[in-house]
C-alpha positions as a printed Julia matrix, in Angstrom:
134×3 Matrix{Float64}:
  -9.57   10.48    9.84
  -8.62    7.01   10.85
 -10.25    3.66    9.64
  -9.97   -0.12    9.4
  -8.98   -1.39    5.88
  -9.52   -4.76    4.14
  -8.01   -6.77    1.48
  -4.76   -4.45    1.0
  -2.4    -4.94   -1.83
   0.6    -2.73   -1.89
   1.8    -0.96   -4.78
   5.36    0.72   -5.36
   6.13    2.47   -8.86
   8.06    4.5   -10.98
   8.14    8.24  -10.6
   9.82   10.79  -12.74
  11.71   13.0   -10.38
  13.08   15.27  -13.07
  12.8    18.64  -12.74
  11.31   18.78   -9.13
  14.91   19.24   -7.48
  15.05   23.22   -7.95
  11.56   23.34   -6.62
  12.45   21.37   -3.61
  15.72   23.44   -3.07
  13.64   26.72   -3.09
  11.15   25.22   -0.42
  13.47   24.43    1.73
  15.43   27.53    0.81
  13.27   29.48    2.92
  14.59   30.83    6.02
  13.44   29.28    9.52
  13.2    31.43   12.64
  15.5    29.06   14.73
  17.4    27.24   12.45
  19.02   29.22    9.78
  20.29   26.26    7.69
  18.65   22.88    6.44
  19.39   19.68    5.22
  19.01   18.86    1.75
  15.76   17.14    0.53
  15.85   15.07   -2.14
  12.44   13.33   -3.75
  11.6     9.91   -3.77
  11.89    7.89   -7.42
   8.81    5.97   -6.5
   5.26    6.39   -5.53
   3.88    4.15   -2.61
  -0.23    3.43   -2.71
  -2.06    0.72   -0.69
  -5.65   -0.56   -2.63
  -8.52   -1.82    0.13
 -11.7    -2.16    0.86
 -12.95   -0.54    4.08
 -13.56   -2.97    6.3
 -17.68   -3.31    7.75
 -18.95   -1.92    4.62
 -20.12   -4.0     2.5
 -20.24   -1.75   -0.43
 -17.38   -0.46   -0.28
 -16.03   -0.33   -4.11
 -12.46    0.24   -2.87
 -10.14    2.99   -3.03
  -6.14    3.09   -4.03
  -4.54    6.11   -1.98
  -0.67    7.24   -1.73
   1.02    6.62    1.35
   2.98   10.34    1.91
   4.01    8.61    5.54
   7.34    9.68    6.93
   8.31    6.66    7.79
   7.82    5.27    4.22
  10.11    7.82    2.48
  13.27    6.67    5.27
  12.49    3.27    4.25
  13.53    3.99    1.54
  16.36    6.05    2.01
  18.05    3.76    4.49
  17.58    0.43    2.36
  18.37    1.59   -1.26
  22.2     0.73   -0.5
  21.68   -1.97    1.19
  19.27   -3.46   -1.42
  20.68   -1.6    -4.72
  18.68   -4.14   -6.83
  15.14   -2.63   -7.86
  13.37   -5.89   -7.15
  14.83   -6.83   -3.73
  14.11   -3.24   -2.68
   9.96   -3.69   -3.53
   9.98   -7.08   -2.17
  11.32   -5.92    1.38
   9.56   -2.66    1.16
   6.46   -4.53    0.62
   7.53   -7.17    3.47
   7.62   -4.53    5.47
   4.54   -2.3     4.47
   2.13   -5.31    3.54
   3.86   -8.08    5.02
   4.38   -6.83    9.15
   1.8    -3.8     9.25
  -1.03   -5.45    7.42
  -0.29   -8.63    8.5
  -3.21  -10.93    9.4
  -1.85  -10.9    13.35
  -2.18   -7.01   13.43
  -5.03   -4.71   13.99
  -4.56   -2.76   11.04
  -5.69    1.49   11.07
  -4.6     3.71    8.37
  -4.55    7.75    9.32
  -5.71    9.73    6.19
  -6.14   13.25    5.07
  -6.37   15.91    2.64
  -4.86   19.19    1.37
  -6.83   22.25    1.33
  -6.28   22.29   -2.73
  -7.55   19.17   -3.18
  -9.92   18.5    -0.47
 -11.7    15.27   -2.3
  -8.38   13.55   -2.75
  -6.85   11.26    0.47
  -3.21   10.31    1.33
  -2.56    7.76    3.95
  -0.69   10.32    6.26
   0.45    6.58    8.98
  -0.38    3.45    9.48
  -1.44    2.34   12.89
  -0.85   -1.65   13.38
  -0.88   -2.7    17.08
  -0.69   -6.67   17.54
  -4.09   -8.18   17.58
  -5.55   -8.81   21.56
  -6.24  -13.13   21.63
């Protein structure tokens, strides 16, 4: 689903990556019909989760979801050498993510879904953030 979100804070935090690399290497282990061989995954040391209120509903309690976007996880990648330091990497991650797509001037969507193990559980799959029309 898709829907308009209110009063977002962004969130970035520790995650414990240990022991997830063999499972990772045995996913992508698996053989693909056109391409025999694969690049190397790797996990991300962090979790990403916006907190919001849906916008137009007034009693809306407010939710804090992951954000399992694409584009979030090659943020990272490509930025963690040029910002080594934890605290500059948030803080333009976060610029970046709260700052320029929820920004005040854009029409802010996020894209959500669920996995067919845990079907009451969202992820914000994209964020949609087209300038706003004046």
């Amino acid at each position: 689903g898709m829907f308009k979100p209110t009063d977002v804070k962004f969130y970035m935090q520790d995650r414990d990556c240990s022991g997830e690399q063999e499972k990772i290497d045995q996913c992508a282990a698996q053989m693909n019909l056109y391409n025999k061989t694969k690049d190397k995954l790797e996990p991300i040391p962090f979790y990403f989760r916006y907190s919001f209120r849906c916008a137009n509903e007034s009693h809306c309690p407010g939710h804090t979801l992951p954000i399992i976007d694409w584009e979030m996880g090659q943020c990272y990648r490509s930025w963690r050498t040029k910002y080594p330091e934890k605290s500059t990497l948030f803080n333009k991650i976060e610029e970046k993510w709260l700052g320029e797509l929820c920004s005040p001037e854009r029409d802010t969507y996020f894209f959500v879904g669920n996995m067919h193990r845990f079907q009451d559980q969202f992820l914000i799959l994209g964020v949609f953030y087209p300038k706003k029309e004046t």
